[in-house]
C-alpha positions as CSV (number, residue, x, y, z in Angstrom):
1,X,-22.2,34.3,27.3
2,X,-19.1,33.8,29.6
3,X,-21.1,31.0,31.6
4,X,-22.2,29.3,29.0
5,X,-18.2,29.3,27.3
6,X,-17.5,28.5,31.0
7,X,-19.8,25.5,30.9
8,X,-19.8,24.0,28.0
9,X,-15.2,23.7,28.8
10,X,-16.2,22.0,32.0
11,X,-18.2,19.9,30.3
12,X,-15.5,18.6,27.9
13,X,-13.1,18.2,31.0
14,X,-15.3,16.3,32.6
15,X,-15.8,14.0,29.5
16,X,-12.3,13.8,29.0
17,X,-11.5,12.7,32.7
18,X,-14.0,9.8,32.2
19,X,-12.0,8.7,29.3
20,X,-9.1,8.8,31.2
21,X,-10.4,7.2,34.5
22,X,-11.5,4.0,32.2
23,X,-9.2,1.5,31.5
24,X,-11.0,-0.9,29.0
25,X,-11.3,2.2,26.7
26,X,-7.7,3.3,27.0
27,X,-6.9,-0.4,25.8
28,X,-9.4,0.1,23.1
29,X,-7.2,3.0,22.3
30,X,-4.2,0.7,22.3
31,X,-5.7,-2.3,20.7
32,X,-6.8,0.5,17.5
33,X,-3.8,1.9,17.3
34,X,-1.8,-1.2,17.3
35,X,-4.0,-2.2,14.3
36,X,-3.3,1.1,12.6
37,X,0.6,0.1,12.9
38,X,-0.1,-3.2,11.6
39,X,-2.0,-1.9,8.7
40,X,0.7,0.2,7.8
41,X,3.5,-2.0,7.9
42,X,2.0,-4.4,6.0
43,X,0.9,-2.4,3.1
44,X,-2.5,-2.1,4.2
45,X,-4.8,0.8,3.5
46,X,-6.8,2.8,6.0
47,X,-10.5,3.9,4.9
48,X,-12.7,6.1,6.9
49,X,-16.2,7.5,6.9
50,X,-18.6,9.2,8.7
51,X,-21.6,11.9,8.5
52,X,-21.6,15.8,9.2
53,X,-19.6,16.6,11.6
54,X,-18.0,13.1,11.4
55,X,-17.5,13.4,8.1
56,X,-15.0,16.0,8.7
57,X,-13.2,14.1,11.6
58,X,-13.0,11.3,8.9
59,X,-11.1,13.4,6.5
60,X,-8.9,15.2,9.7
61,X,-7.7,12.6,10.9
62,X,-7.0,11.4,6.7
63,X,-5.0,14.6,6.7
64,X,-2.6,13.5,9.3
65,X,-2.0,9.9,8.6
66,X,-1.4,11.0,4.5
67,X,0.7,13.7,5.6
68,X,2.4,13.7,8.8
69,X,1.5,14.5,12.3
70,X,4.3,15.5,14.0
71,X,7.1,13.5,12.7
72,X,8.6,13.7,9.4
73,X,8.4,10.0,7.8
74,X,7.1,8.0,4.6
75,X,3.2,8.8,3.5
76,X,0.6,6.0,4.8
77,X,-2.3,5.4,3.1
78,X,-5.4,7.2,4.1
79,X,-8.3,6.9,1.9
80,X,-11.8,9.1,2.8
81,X,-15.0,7.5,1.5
82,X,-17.4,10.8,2.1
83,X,-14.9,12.9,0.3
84,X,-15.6,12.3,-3.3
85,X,-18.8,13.7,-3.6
86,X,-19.5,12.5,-7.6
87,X,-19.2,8.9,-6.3
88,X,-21.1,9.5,-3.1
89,X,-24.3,11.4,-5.2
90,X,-24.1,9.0,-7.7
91,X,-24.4,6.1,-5.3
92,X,-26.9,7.5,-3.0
93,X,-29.1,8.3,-6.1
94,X,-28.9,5.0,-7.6
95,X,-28.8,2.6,-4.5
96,X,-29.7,4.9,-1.8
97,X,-27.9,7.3,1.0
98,X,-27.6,4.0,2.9
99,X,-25.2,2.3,0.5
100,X,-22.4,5.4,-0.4
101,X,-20.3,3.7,2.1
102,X,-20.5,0.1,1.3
103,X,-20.6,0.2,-2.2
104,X,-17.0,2.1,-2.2
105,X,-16.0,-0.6,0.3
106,X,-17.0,-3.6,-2.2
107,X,-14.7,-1.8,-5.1
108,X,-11.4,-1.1,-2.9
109,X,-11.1,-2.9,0.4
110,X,-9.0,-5.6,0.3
111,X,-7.6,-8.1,2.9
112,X,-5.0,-6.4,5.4
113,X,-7.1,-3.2,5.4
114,X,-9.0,-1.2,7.5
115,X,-12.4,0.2,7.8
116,X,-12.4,3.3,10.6
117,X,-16.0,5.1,10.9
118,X,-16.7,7.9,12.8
119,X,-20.3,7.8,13.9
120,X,-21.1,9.2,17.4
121,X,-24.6,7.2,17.8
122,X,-23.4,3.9,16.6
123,X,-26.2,3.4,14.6
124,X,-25.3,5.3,10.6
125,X,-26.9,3.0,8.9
126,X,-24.3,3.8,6.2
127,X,-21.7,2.9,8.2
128,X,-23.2,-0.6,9.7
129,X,-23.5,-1.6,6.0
130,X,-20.2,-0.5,5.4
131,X,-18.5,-2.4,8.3
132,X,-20.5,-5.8,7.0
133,X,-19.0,-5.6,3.8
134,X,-15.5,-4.9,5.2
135,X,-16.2,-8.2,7.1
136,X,-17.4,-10.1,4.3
137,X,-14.2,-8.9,2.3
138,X,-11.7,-9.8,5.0
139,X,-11.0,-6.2,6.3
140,X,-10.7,-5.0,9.8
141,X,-13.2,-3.0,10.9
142,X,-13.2,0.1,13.9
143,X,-15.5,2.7,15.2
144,X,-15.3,5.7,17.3
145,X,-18.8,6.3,19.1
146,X,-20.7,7.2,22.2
147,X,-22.8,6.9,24.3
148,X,-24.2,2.9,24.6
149,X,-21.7,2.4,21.0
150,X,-25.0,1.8,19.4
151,X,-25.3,-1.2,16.8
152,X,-22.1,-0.6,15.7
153,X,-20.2,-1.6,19.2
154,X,-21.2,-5.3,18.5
155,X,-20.6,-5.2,14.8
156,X,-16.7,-4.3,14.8
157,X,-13.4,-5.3,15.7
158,X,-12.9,-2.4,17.8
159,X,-14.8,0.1,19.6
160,X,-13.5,3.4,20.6
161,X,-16.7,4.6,22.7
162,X,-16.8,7.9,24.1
163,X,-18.7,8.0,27.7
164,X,-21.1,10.4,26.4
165,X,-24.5,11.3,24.6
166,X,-23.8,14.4,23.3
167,X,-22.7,15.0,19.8
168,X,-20.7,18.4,20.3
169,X,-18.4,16.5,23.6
170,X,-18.7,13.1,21.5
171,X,-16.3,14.7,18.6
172,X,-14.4,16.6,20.5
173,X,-13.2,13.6,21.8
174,X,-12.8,11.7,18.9
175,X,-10.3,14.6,17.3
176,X,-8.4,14.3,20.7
177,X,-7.9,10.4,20.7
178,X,-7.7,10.8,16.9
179,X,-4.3,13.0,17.4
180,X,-3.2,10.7,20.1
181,X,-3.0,7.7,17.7
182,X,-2.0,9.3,15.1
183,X,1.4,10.1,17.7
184,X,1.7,6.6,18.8
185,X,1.8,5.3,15.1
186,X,4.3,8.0,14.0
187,X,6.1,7.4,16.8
188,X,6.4,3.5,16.5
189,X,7.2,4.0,12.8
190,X,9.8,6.5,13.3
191,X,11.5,4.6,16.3
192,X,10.7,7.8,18.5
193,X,11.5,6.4,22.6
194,X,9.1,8.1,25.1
195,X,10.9,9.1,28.2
């Protein structure tokens, strides 16, 4: 068992120091979280979505912008689209599984906000369809992946792709950069200086 713990911590290292090596996806990281901040201060709404375990990352990473992360400061406005499970049943029953997202989308997004989805293939279906109606309806869109970003890298205004295939190191990743933008934003808002 110790090996495999052993392992499986290298193995997230080693994902992590590619992240950090790769300067086109720490701009990614910049570029989102400069949109986060701008969809903030102008009233904006943030909406996120994703599947399983993505799912949950959606609605951590919720938590912290409704709440607070580290700072104490105003509430933003963090909306989960896999969290209301009436809505989601009642959708995937009537339209199909491929349409919970998008159809939530067509009823609340609105110019000036954004779309985040959490998919770690790129290719949720759910979440493509999602992302096209946020386009249609004038919203931003963003996407934290791996591997090759799948369709979605393409499809959205930013791509946060992890340089991995698999799902366990993919998400682990995601929470990290999740918890680092949530800092930067909090700390912008709050007029916290970095040494």
């Amino acid at each position: 068992m110790k090996s495999v713990i052993e392992t499986r911590i290298k193995e997230s290292i080693a994902v992590k120091t590619k992240i950090l090596h790769d300067d086109n996806l720490l701009s990614e990281i910049e570029n989102l979280t400069k949109e986060v901040i701008n969809t903030i201060t102008s009233g904006g709404r943030i909406f996120l979505c994703g599947n399983g375990g993505s799912a949950s990352d959606a609605l951590h990473i919720a938590g912290e912008l409704v709440g607070r992360f580290q700072r104490e400061r105003s509430a933003w406005s963090a909306i989960v689209l896999n969290c209301d499970v009436a809505t989601m049943t009642s959708i995937a029953n009537d339209y199909g599984y491929e349409e919970v997202f998008s159809r939530q989308i067509t009823a609340h997004i609105r110019e000036g906000d954004l779309l985040l989805g959490f998919s770690t293939s790129g290719n949720s279906e759910n979440i493509c369809r999602a992302v096209q109606k946020a386009k249609e309806l004038g919203g931003k869109t963003a996407v934290f992946t791996g591997g090759s970003g799948g369709k979605l890298r393409d499809m959205v205004d930013i791509a946060i792709i992890i340089p991995d295939t698999i799902t366990a190191r993919v998400q682990e990743s995601h929470i990290m950069l999740g918890h680092i933008l949530c800092e930067l934003a909090e700390d912008e808002l709050t007029g916290y200086a970095h040494e």
